[in-house]
N, CA, C and O of each residue as an XYZ file, in Angstrom:
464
protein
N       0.781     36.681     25.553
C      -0.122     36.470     24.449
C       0.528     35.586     23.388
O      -0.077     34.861     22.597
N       1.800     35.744     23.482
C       2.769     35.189     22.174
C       2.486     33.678     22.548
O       2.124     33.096     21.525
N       2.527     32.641     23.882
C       2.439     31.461     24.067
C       1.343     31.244     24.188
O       1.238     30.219     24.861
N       0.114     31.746     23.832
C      -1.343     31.671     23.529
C      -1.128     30.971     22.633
O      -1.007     29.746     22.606
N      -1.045     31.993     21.548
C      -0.744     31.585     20.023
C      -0.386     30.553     19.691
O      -1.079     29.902     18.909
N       0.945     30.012     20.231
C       2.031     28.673     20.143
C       1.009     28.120     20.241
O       0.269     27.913     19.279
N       0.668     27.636     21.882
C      -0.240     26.497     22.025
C      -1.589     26.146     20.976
O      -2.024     25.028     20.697
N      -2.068     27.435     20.519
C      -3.648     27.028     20.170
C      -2.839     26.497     18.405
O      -3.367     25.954     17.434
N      -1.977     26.779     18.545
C      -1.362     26.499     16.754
C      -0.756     24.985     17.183
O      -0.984     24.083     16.377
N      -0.253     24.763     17.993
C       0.575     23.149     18.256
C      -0.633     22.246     18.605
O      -0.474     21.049     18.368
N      -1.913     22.666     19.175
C      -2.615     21.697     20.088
C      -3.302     21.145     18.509
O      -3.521     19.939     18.394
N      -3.607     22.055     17.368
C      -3.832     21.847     16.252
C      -3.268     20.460     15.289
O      -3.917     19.550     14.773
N      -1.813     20.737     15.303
C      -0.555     20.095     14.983
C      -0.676     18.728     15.372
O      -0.833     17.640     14.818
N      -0.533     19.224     16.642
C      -0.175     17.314     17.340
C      -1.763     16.766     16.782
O      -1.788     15.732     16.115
N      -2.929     17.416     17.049
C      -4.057     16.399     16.744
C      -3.769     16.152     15.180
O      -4.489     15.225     14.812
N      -3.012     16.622     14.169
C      -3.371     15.684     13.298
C      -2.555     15.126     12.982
O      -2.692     14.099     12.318
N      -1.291     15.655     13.384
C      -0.280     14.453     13.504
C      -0.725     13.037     14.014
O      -0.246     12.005     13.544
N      -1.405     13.049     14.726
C      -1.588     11.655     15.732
C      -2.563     11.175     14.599
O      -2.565     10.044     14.114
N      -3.494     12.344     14.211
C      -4.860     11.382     13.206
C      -3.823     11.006     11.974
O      -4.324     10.116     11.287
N      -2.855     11.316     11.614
C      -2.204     11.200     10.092
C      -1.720      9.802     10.513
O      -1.826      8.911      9.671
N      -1.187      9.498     11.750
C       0.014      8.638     11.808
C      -1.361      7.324     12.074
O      -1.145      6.199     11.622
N      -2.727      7.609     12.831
C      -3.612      6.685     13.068
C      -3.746      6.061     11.746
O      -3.787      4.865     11.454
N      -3.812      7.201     10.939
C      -3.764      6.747      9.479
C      -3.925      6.212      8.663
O      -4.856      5.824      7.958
N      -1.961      6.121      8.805
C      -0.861      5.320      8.310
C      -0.823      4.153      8.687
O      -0.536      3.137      8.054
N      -1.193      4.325     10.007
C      -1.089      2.818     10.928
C      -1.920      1.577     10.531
O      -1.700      0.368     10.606
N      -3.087      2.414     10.023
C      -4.651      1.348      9.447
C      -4.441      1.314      8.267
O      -4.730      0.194      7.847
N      -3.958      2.189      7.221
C      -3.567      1.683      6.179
C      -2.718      0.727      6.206
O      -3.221     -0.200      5.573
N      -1.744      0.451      6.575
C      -0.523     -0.574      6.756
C      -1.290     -1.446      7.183
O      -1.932     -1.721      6.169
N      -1.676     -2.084      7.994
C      -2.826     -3.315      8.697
C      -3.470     -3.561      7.478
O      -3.422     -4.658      6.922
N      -4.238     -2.314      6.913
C      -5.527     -3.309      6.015
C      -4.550     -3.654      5.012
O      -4.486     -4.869      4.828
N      -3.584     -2.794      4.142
C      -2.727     -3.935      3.064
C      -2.084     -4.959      3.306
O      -2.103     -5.898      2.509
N      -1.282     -5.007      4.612
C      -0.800     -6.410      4.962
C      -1.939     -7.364      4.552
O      -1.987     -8.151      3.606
N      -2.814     -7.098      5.480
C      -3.581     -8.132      5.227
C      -4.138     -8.810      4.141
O      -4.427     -9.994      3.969
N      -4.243     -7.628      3.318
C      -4.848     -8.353      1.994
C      -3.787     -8.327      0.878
O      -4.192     -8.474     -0.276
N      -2.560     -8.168      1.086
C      -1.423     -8.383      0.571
C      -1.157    -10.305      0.956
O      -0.721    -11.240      0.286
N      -1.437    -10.235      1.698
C      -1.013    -11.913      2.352
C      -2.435    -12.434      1.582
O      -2.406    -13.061      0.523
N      -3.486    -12.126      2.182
C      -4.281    -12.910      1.268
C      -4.448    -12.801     -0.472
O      -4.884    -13.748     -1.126
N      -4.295    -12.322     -0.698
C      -4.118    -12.374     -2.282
C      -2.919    -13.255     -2.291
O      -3.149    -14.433     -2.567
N      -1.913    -12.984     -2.091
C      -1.032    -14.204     -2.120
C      -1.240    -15.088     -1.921
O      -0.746    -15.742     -2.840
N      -1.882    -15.966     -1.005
C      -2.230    -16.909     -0.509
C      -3.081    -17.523     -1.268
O      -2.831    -18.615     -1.778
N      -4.410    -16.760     -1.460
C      -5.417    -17.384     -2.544
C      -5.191    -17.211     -3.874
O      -5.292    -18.124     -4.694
N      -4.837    -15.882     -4.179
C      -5.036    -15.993     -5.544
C      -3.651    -15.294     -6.593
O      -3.912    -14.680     -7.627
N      -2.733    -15.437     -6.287
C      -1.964    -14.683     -6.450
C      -1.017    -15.836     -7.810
O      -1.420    -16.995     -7.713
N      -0.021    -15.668     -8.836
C       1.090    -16.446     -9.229
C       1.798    -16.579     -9.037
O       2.324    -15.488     -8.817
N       2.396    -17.269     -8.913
C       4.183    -17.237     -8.149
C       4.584    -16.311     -9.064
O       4.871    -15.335     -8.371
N       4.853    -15.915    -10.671
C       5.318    -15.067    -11.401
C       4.934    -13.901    -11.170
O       5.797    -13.030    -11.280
N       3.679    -13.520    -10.817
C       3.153    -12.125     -9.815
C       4.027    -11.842     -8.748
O       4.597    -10.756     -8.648
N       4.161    -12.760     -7.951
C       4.816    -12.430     -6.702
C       6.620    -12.367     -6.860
O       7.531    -11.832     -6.229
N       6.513    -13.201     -8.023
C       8.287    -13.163     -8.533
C       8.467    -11.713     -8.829
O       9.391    -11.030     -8.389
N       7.603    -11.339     -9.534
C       7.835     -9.387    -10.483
C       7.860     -8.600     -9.393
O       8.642     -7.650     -9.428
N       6.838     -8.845     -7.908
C       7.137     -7.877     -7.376
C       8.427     -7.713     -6.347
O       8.903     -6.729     -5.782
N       8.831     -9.319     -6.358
C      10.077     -8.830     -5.397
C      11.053     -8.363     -6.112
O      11.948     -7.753     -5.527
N      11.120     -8.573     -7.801
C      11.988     -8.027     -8.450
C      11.866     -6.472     -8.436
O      12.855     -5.848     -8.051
N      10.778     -5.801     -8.807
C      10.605     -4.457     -8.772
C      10.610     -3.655     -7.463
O      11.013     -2.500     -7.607
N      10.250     -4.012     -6.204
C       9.939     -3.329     -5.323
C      11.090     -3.546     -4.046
O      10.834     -4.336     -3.137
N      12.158     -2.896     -4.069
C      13.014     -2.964     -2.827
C      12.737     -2.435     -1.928
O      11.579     -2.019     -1.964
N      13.423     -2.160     -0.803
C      13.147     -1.113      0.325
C      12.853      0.249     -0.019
O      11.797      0.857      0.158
N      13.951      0.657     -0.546
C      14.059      1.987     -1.234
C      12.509      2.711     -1.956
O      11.989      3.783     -1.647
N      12.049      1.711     -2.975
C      10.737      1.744     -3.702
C       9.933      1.971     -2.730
O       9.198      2.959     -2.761
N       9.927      1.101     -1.694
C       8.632      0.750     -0.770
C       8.578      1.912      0.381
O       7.736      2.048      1.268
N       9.683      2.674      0.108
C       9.696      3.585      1.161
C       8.911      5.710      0.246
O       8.581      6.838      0.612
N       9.039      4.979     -0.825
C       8.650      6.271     -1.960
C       7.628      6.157     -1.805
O       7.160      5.408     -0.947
N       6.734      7.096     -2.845
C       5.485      7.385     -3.381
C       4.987      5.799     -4.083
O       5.732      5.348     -4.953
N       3.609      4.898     -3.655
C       3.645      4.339     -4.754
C       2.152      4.554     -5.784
O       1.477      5.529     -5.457
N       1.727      3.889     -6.732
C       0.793      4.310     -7.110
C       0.327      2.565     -7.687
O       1.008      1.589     -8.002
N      -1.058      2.803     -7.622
C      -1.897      1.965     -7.852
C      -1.525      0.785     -9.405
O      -1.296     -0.416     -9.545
N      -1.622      1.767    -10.150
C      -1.257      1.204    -11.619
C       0.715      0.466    -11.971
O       1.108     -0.378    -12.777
N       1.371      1.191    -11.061
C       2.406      1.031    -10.983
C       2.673     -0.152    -10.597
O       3.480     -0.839    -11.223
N       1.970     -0.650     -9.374
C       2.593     -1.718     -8.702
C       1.848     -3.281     -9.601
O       2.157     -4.453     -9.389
N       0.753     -2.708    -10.669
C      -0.254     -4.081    -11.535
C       0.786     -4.072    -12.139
O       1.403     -5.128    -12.270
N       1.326     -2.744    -12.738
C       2.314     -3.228    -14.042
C       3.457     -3.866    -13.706
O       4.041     -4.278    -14.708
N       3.944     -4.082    -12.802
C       4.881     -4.579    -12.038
C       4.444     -6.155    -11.893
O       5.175     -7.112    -12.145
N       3.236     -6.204    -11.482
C       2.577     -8.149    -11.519
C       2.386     -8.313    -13.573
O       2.687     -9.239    -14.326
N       1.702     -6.805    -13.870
C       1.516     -7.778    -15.377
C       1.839     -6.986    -15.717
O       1.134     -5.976    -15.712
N       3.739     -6.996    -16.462
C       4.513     -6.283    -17.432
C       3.635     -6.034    -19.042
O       3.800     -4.979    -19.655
N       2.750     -7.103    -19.567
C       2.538     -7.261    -20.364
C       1.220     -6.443    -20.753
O       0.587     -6.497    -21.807
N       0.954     -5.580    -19.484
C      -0.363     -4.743    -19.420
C      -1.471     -5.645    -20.110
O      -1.828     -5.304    -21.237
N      -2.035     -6.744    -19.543
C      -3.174     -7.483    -19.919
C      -4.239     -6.670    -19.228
O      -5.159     -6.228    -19.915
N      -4.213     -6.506    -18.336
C      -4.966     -5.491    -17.907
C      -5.798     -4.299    -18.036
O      -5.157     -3.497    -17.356
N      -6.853     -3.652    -18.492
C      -7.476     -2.416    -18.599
C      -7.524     -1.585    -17.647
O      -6.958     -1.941    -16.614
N      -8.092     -0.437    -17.656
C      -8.048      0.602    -16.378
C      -9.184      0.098    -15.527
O      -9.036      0.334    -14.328
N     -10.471     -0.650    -15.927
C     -11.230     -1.007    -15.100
C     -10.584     -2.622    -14.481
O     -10.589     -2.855    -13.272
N     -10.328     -3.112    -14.975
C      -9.634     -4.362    -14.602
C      -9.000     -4.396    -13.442
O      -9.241     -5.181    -12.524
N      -7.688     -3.042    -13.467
C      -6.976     -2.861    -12.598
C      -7.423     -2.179    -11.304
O      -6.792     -2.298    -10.253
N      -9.149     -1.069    -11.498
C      -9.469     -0.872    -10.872
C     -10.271     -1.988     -9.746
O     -10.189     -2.086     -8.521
N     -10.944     -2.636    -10.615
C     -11.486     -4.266    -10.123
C     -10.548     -4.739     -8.934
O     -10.864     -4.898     -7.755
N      -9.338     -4.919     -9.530
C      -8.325     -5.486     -8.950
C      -8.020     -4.903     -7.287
O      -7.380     -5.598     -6.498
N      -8.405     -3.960     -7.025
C      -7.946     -3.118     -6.044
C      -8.550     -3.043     -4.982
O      -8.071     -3.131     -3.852
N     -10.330     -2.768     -5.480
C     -11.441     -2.612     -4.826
C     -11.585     -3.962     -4.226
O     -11.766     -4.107     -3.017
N     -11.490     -5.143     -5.221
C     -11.896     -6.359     -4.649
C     -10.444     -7.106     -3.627
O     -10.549     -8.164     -3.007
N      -9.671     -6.584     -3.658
C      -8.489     -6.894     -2.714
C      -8.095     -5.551     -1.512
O      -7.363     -5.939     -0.602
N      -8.433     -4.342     -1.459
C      -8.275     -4.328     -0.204
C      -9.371     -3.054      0.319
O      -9.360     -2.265      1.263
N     -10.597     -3.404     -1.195
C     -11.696     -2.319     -0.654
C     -11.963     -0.848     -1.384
O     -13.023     -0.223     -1.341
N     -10.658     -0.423     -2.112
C     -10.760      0.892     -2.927
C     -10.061      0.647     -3.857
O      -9.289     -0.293     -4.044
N     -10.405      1.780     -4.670
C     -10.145      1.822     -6.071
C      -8.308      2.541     -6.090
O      -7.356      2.164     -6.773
N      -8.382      3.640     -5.074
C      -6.964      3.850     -5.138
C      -6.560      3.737     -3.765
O      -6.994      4.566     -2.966
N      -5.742      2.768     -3.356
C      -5.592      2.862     -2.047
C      -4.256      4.054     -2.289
O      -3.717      4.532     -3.287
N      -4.050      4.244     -0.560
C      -2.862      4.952     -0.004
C      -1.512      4.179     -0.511
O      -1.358      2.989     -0.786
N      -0.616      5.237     -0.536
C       1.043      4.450     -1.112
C       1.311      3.386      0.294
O       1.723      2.258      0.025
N       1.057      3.777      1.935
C       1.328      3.274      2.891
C       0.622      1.927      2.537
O       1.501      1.066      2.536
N      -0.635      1.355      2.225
C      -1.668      0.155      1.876
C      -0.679     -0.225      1.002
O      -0.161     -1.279      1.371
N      -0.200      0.234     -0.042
C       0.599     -0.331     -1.332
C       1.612     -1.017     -0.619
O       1.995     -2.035     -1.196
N       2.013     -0.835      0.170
C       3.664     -1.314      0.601
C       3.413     -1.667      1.350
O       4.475     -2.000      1.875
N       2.447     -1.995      2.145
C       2.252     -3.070      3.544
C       1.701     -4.418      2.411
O       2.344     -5.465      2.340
N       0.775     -4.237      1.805
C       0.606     -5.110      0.378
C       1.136     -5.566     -0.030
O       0.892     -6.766     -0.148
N       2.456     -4.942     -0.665
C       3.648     -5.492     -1.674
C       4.718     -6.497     -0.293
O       5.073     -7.675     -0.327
N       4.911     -5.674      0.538
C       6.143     -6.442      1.598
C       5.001     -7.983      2.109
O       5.586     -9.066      2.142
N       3.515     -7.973      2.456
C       2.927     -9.231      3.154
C       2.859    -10.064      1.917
O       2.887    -11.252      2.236
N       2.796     -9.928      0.898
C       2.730    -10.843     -0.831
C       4.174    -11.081     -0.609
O       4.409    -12.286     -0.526
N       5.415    -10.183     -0.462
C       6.552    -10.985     -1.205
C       7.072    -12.233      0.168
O       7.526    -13.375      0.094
N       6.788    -11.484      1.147
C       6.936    -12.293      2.669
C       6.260    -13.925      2.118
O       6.917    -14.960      2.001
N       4.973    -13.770      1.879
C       4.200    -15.256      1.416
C       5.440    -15.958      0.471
O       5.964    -17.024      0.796
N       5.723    -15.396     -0.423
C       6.842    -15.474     -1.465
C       7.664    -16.256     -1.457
O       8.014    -17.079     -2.302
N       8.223    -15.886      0.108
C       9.794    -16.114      0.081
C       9.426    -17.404      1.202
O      10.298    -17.815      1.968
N       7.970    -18.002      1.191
C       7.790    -18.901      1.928
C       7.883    -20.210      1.566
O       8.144    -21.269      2.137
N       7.506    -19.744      0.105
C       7.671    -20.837     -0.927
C       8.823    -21.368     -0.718
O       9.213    -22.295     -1.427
């Protein structure tokens, strides 16, 4: 009865492990992508300068948050809370993406970057 239990508790586990990591996986895809395109189209070189300054491996491997990574493009907070929300929705679809979207985002922008 005891390896009943196990199984009906692991078969649980692994399915959302696999849905968490499916995820992660599509988050990472959709920010690359619109990490590169914002760079590409519309981005400043001084935007893209702040974030390779602020965001190392280390950073990119943490928690990140939405507002964190604008203030990082605009130190100078020109920005409002709807602005920044604007900013988000119209580049990769939501208002708060996932920290995983943030850092597939931040690494395909500084990649454009360092193309310069």
């Amino acid at each position: 009865m005891e390896s009943t239990k196990l199984a009906s508790v692991a078969d649980p586990l692994a399915r959302l492990r696999a849905s968490k990591n499916e995820f992660e996986e599509q988050e990472a895809k959709d920010g690359a992508e619109a990490g590169r395109r914002w760079a590409e189209e519309d981005a400043e070189y001084s935007q893209l300068s702040r974030l390779m300054t602020a965001f190392d491996d280390d950073a990119l491997a943490g928690e990140l948050t939405p507002d964190e990574v604008c203030s990082a493009m605009d130190p100078e907070e020109r920005l409002d809370g709807r602005e920044l929300d604007n900013f988000w929705v119209n580049n990769v679809g939501e208002q708060h993406p996932s920290s995983e979207c943030l850092a597939a985002f931040i690494e395909a922008a500084v990649a454009v970057a360092r193309e310069v």
